[in-house]
N, C-alpha and C positions, 0 to 999 in steps of 0.2 A: 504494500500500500504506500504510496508514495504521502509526500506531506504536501504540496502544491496544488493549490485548487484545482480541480477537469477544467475550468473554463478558464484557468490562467495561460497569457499567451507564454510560447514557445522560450526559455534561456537565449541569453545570447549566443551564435556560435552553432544552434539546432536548428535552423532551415535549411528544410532539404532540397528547396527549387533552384532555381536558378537565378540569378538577376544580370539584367543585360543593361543597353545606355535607355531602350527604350521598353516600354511593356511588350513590344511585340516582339523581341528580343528576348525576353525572359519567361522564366516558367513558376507560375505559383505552385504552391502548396501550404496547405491546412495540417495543422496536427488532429493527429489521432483525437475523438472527442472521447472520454472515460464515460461509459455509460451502466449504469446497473440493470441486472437481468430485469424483465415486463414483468416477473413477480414481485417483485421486494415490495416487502408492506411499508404502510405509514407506519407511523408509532407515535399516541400519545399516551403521555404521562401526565395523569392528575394526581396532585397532592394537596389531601385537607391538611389542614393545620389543627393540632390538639384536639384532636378527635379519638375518644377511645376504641379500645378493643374493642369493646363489645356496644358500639354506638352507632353500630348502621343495622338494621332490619335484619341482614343477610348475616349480620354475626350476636345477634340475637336481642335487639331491640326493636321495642315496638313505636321509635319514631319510625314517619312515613317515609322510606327513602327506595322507593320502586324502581328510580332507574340504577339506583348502584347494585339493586339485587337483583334487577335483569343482565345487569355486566356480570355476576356472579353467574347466574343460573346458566350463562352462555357462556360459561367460562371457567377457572376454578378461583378459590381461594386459599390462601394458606393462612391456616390456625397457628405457626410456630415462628413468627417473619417478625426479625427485632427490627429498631431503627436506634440511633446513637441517644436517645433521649430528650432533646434539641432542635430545635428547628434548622439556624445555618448549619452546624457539624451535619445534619442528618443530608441537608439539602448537597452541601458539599462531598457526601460519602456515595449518595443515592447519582447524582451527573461524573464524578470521577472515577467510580469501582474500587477505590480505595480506602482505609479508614481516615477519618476526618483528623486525627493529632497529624498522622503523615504529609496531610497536605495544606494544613495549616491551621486548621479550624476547629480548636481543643474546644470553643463554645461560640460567644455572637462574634459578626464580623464588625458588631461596633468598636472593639476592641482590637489591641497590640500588644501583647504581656510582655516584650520584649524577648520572647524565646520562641524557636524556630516549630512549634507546637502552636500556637495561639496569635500567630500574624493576624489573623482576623481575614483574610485574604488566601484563595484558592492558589498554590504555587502551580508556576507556568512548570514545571516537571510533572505535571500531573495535568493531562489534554480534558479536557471535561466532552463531554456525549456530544455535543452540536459543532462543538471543532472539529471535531470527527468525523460525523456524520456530511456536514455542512461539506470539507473536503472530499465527502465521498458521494455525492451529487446529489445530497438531501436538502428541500428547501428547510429550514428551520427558524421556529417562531417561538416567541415567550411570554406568556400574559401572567397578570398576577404579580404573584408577592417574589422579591429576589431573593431580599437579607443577604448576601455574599460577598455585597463590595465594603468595604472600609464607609460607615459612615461620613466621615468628615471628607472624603471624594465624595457626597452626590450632590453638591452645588453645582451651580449652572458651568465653576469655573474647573470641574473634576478633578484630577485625571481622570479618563475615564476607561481605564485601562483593564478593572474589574466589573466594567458594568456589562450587563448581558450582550450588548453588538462589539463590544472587546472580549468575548470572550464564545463567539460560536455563533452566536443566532443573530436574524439578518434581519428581524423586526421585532420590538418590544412594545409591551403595553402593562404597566401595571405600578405597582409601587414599591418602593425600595429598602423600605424598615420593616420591624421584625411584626408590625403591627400598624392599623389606622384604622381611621375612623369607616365605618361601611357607606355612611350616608355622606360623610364630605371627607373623602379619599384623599391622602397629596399623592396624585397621580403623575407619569412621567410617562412619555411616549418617545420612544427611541433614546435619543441622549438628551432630552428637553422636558420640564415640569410643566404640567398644562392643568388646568383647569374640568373638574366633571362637565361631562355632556350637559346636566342638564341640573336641577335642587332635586331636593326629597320632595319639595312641595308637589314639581311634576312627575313624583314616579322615580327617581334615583334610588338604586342601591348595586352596591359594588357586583357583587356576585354578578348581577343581571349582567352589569357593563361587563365583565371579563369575558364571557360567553360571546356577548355580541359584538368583541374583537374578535374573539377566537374564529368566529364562523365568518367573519370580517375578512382575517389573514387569510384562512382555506381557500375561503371563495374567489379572493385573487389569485393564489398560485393554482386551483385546480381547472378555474378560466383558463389560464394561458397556459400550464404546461402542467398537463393533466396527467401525462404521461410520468412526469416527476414526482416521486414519494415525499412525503414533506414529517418533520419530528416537530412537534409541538407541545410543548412544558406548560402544563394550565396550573396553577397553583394558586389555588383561594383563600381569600384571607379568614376564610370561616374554617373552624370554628372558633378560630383566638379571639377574647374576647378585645376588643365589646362584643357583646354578643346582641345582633341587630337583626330585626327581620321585619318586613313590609308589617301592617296592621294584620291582613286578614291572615298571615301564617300564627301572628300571636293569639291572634283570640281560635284559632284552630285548635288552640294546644291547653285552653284555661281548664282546669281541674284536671288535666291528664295525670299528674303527679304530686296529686293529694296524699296518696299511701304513702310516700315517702320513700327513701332513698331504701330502707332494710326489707322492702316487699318487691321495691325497683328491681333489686340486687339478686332478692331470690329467684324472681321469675326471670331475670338472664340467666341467670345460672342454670337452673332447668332446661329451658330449650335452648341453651347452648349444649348440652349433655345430651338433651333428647334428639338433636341436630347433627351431633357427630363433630361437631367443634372442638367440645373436649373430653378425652376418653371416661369413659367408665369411671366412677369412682373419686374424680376429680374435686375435692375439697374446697368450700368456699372460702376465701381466707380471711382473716377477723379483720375487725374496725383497722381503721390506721390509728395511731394517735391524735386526738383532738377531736375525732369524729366521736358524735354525743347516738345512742340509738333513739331511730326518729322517736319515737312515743315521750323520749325522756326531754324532746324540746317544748317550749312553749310554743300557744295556737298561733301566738302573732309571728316566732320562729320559723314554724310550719308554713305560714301563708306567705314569708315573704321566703323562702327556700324553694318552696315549689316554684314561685313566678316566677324565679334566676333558672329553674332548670326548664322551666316552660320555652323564655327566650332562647335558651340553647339550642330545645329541639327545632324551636320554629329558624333559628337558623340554617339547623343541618338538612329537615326539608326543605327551604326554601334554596339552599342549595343544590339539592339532588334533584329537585326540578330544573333546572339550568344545564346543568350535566344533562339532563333526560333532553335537552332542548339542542344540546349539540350531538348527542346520538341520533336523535332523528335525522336533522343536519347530513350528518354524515353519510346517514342511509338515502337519503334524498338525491346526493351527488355519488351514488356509486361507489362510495371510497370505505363504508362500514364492514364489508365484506373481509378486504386485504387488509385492516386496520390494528394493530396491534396494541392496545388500549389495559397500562397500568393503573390501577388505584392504591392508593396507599393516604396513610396517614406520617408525620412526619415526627410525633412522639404521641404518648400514653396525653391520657387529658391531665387537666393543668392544676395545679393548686396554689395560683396566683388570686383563687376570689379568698383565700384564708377560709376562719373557720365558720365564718357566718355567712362568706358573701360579700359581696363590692357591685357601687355603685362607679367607683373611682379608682383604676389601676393605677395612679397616679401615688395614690396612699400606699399600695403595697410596694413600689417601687421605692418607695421614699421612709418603707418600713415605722407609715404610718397606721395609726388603727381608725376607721369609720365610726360614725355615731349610730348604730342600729336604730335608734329612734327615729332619726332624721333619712336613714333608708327605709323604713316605715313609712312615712308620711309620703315617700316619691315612690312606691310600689308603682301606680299605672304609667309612671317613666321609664322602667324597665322595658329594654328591645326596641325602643325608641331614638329619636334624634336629642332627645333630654337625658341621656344617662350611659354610658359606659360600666355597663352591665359584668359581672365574671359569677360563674356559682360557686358555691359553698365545698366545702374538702368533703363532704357527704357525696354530694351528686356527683364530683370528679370519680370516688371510688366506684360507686356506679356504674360508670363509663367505665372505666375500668376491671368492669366483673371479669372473673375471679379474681383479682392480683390483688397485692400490695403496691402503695405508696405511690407515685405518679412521675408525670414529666418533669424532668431534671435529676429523677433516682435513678438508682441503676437492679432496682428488683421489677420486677416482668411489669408491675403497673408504668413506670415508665417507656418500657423498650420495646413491649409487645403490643404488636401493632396491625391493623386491619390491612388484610393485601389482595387484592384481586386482579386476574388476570384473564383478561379476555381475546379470543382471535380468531372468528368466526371461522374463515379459512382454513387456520394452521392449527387448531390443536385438536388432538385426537379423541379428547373424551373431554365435556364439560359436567357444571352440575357439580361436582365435586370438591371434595376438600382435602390438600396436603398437609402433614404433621411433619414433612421433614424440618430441620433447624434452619433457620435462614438468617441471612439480616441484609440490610441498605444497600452494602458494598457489593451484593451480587448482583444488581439489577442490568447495569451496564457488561458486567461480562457474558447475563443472559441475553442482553439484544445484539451485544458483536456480534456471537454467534449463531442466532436466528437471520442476522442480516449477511451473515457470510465475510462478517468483517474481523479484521484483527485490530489493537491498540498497538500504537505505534510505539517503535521501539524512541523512536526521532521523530518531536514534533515542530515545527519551526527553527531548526537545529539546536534544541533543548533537549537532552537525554533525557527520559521519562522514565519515572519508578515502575516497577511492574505490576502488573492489577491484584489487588488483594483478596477481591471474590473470587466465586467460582461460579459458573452458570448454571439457574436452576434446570435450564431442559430437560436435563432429563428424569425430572418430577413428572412433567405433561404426559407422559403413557408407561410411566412407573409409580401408583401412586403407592406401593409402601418401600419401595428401594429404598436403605437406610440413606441418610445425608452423607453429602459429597463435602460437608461441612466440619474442615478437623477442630478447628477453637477458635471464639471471637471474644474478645476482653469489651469490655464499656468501662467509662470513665466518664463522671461530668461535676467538677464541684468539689472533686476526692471523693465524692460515693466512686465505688469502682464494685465490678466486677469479670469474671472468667467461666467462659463454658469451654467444656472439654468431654465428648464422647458422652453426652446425655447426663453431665453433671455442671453445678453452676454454683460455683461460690459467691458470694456477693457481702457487698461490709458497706454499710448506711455510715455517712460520714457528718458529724456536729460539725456547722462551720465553727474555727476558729479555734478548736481544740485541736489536740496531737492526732496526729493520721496513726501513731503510733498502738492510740486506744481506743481504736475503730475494731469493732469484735466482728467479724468475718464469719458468717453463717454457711452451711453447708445443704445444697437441695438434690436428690434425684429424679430427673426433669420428667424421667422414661416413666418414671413410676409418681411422680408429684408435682403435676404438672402445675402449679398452682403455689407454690412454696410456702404449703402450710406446716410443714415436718422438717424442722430444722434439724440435721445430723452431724454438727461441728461434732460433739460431745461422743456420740456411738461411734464416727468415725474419721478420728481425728489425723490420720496417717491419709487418708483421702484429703481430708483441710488440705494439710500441710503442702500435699502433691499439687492441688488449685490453686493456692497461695502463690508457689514458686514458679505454674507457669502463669500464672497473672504476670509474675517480673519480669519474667523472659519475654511476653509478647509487649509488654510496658516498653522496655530497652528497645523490640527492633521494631518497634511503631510509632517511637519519638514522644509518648504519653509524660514524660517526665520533664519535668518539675511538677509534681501535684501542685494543686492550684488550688485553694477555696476560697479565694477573695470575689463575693457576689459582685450583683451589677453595679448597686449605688457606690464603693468604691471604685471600679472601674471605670465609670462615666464622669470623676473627678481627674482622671487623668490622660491627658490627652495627647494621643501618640506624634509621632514627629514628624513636622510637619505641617497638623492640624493647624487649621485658621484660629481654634481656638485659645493657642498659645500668646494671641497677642494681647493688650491692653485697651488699645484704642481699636477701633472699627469704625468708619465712613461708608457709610449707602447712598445708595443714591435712587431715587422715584423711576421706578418702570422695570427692578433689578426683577431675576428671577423668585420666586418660593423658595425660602431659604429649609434646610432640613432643620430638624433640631439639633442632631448630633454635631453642627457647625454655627451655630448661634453665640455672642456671646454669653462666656459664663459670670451670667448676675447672679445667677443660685448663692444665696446667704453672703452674697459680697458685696461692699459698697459699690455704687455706682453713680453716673449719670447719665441722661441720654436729654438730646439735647437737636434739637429739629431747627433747620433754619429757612422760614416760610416767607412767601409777602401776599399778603391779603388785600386784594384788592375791596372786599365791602366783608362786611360784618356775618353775614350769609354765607361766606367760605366757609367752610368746616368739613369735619372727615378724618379718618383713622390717619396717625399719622406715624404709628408702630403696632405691631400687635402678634402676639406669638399664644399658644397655647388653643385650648378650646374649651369647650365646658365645664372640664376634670377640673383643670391651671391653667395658670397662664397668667399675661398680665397686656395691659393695652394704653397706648396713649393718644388722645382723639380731643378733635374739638366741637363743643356743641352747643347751642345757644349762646356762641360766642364768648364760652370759656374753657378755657384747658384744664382737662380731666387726665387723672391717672387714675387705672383702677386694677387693683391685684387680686387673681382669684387663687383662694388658696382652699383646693379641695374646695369648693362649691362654696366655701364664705369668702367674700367681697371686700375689701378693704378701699375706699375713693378718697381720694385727693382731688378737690375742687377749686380752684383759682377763685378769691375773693371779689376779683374784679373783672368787667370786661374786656374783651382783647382790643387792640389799636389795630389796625388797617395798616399794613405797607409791609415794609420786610422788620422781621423781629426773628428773636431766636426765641424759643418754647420748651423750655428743660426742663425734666423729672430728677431729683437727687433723689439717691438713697441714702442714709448714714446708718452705721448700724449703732444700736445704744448696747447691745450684747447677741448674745448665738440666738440666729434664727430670729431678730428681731431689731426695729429699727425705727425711723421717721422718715415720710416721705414728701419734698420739699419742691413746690411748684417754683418757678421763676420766667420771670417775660422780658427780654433781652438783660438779665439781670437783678432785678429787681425781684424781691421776694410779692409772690402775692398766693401765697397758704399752705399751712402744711399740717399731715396727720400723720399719728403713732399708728405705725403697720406691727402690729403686735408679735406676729408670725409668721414669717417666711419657709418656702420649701428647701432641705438642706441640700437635696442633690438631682433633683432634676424633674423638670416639667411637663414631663409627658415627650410623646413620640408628635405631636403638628409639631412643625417647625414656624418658623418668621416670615410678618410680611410689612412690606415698607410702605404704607401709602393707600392700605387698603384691608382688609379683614375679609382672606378668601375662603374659610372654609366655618370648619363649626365654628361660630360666634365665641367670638371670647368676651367679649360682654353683652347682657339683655338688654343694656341703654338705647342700642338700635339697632335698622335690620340689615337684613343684607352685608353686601361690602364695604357700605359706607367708605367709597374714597374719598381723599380730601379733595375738596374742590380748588382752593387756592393753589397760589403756585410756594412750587417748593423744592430749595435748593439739591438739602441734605439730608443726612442725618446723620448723627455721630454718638457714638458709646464711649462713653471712658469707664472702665472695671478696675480696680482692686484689684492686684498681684494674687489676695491671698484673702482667708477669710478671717484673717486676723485683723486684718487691717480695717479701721472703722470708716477713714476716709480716704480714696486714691487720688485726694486731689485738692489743688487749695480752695475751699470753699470760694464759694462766688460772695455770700454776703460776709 
């Protein structure tokens, strides 16, 4: 397999014709065009986000998701398919074939640990599936969620060197954090942040828009070159929360999960058993820690738990109609036939809503805790444009049936994971289910070899590591041939574990404590599927044997340095490079949608910011900064001709209102922050100067404001304040704007006060 695109012209020094002084003189010649055999299938791969095992229909729930379990019933599934725990590691294991420390991605790609494990970034030694492909005459397209490139590249100003059209695929559509909003997206089309099609008022929600690129892209390349196979990466932002769904999916779902999470739990359990999902015998495994059994919660407990998992399901239907909408699609134009269509999940479901539930991911990021009363009172906000919704460590377990603990652990509730595989065409028996061991890294060495392709040894003259999977084919008309699978370790956090020949040791890791006095439990998988029967203790010379190839595969997969430093210290430090290592920052009116991960850092540090406008009449007004959205955030705007600062912190408001009205012509418009101690401060209006009022902002957020990013001169997506609607841009005119930030959060003030 050569590494040079089929349609790149000829090296210099390879023409075979002739050349004379005149064309009648000479003799052309064409190279060879590289063409793949008239079978070779498409291939699409969708991937939900935080979606449990046991969370689709087809793996034994009774949300409604008929088209995933028509991909099933046409196809198989595998009951024993891990993924790394994680969203980018998973995504980065699942397009390379290799495990995610090898190629750079120990957890998010917003980060840089500074070791060759946690770049944050897919290494060019390691060709991802559309590079590949794409060289090998496939058109390839990308909608959906990335998370792979280095956050502080996805400014308008990049590099853009890890975004999806640098890295394989030849058109993108979707968004680039590990999370957004469903109803006001910060969307990005190719290397450019663009604005949603349309509001929620007329009918927006993400899911719908990713579908109707997806069948967008098809539909051009199978127009003109029908004849060409194309790989298409769909990847939805459901179900990470928020967890958002049109109205009538929500009221679809009201009283569906009244019983509660421990009647949830048994009835998957059963007809997963009764299904054949999980063998005979299969043990349900007890609460997690923190998880209360439903009856012992209170009614109002009850009522607002059920609603968080209401909005879940009405997510995960309203996505699998969508899905349902692009297989029609597909059948419509011919192409469902030859199509080769992965489903997968990209870890266990999530235990970021804590133990009661979240209206505000913002708080658990920020290792805040919510006021239950005040998520009380905003129940009918749930799944809505009003609330950034996440469920309870109850309902994640659920999802989760049978396992232990969730996404980010490394016991089955995080790594096991829903897989389906369909291929009308190509596979010999459908309808069925595989128990062999699987996980992420084999998906790509399963399509090389369906597509008749090899991974390249040399890819853009970059020696590439060798693939770490192995291909499932021949599970398709073997379904009990033992696994072609010898050991796969997980690590996320320092949880870590090792499977080896149908055994799985695994050690749950305390942030912060000695990795030292992490106790290392012992399961046999063949026989406990489910890891209720912990065997350290009976058999402790098995431990010991797991233990030591845990190190051995740790050493030659690049896992080490253990790591458990979570996100909120991560996102205080900014790798090299990053824009946000500077002090000062200058925008300017018309800039792109700034991300967050590139914003300046005001979190808990003095600041000012400082707008420099000329108003022609008193009627001017309009945002004139504004970052965050309903969760946090904070915004600076003018309105009935005074200058307002207003910081939302977790859904309480703090304003700053100028005492007087503003003058007409050019003035400078500045917000100070000072800080009086941690996490709190005074927030100090001024109008070229001139104090005119200021309020005690009691509380600020310590480490970060959510996943919207900034906007200059306008308020594009969810509101960051209810003062007004829309985008409210300013209407005067307006030069600048400028930040000046605090080195440090020690520092009370970065600058000589103005008054």
């Amino acid at each position: 397999m050569t590494n040079a695109s089929p349609h790149s012209p000829p090296m210099s020094g390879t023409f075979q014709g002739t050349i004379g002084t005149t064309y009648e003189e000479s003799t052309p010649w064409w190279p060879e065009q590289q063409t793949l055999p008239e079978d070779t299938p498409n291939v699409v791969v969708i991937v939900l986000d935080d979606v449990g095992f046991s969370d689709l229909g087809c793996f034994g729930s009774d949300i409604d998701t008929p088209a995933m379990d028509a991909l099933a019933t046409g196809g198989l599934r595998y009951a024993n398919f891990h993924t790394t725990t994680l969203c980018s590691p998973t995504r980065a294991s699942l397009l390379t074939g290799r495990n995610h420390h090898s190629v750079g991605m120990r957890m998010l790609s917003n980060f840089d640990t500074g070791f060759p494990s946690g770049r944050g970034q897919i290494t060019k030694a390691a060709a991802i599936l559309p590079e590949v492909l794409r060289d090998n005459g496939f058109n390839t397209m990308a909608v959906g969620k990335w998370h792979l490139a280095p956050m502080e590249q996805t400014t308008a100003s990049g590099p853009y060197t890890q975004w999806p059209l640098s890295r394989g695929f030849e058109r993108y559509y979707g968004f680039l954090e590990a999370e957004t909003d469903s109803f006001y997206p910060e969307l990005f089309y190719d290397n450019h942040a663009v604005d949603p099609p349309k509001s929620p008022e007329e009918g927006y929600h993400l899911s719908e828009d990713l579908v109707d690129r997806a069948i967008e892209f098809v539909t051009d390349q199978t127009s003109v070159t029908p004849d060409k196979p194309f790989f298409m990466y769909l990847a939805f932002g459901a179900a990470h929360a928020p967890h958002q769904a049109p109205q009538e999916y929500l009221e679809k779902y009201r009283g569906r999960f009244d019983h509660g999470w421990d009647v949830e739990r048994a009835t998957r359990h059963a007809r997963q058993i009764e299904r054949g999902i999980l063998p005979e015998g299969t043990g349900l495994a007890p609460h997690n820690p923190g998880v209360l059994p439903w009856d012992e919660l209170s009614d109002d407990e009850k009522k607002l738990s059920a609603r968080l998992q209401e909005a879940y399901a009405a997510m995960v239907d309203h996505t699998d109609h969508h899905i349902g909408r692009l297989m029609e699609f597909l059948e419509q134009v011919g192409q469902m036939e030859n199509t080769i269509t992965i489903l997968l999940s990209d870890n266990g479901a999530s235990q970021e809503g804590g133990q009661k539930g979240s209206l505000n991911p913002t708080a658990f990021q920020n290792g805040i805790s919510e006021d239950f009363e005040e998520m009380l009172v905003r129940i009918d906000e749930i799944g809505t444009t009003r609330a950034h919704a996440n469920y309870p460590w109850g309902w994640a377990q659920a999802g989760n049936t049978p396992f232990k603990r969730y996404k980010q652990n490394t016991h089955e509730g995080g790594v096991r994971c829903p897989l389906i595989v369909n291929w009308p065409r190509g596979l010999p028996r459908t309808g069925e289910i595989r128990q062999q061991f699987h996980h992420v890294n084999d998906i790509a060495p399963t399509l090389f070899e369906l597509l008749g392709l090899q991974a390249p040894e040399v890819f853009n003259g970059i020696p590439q590591m060798p693939i770490h999977g192995v291909s499932m084919t021949y599970t398709f008309d073997q379904p009990t041939a033992p696994t072609r699978k010898e050991a796969q370790y997980f690590e996320m956090f320092g949880h870590r574990a090792i499977w080896h020949d149908g055994w799985k040791a695994v050690a749950f890791h305390q942030r912060g404590s000695s990795f030292d006095d992490d106790q290392w439990e012992l399961y046999h998988h063949d026989t406990d599927f489910s890891e209720c029967r912990d065997l350290a203790r009976e058999r402790p010379e098995q431990l010991q044997k797991m233990i030591s190839r845990f190190w051995v595969e740790a050493g030659k997969y690049d896992v080490l340095p253990l790591d458990d430093q979570g996100f909120a210290l991560r996102a205080k430090i900014p790798r090299p490079g990053s824009p946000r290592k500077r002090t000062t920052f200058t925008y300017y009116p018309g800039m792109a949608h700034l991300p967050g991960a590139a914003v300046p850092p005001v979190m808990n540090r003095a600041h000012r910011i400082t707008a420099f406008v000329d108003r022609d009449a008193t009627s001017d007004e309009g945002v004139l900064v504004s970052l965050g959205n309903i969760s946090s955030g904070y915004v600076l705007y003018v309105k009935d001709n005074r200058l307002v600062y207003e910081y939302n912190f977790l859904g309480t408001r703090y304003a700053v209102t100028s005492t007087e009205e503003l003058p007409t012509g050019p003035a400078e418009l500045t917000f100070e922050f000072v800080k009086t101690g941690d996490r709190q401060g005074v927030g100090h209006l001024y109008v070229s100067g001139k104090p005119v009022g200021s309020e005690a902002i009691p509380q600020v957020l310590p480490h970060f404001f959510g996943w919207q990013g900034l906007d200059v001169g306008r308020d594009t997506l969810s509101p960051s304040s209810p003062s007004y609607e829309g985008e409210f841009a300013f209407t005067g005119g307006f030069e600048k704007l400028v930040f000046t930030v605090a080195p440090d959060e020690e520092s009370t003030e970065p600058f000589e006060r103005i008054d």
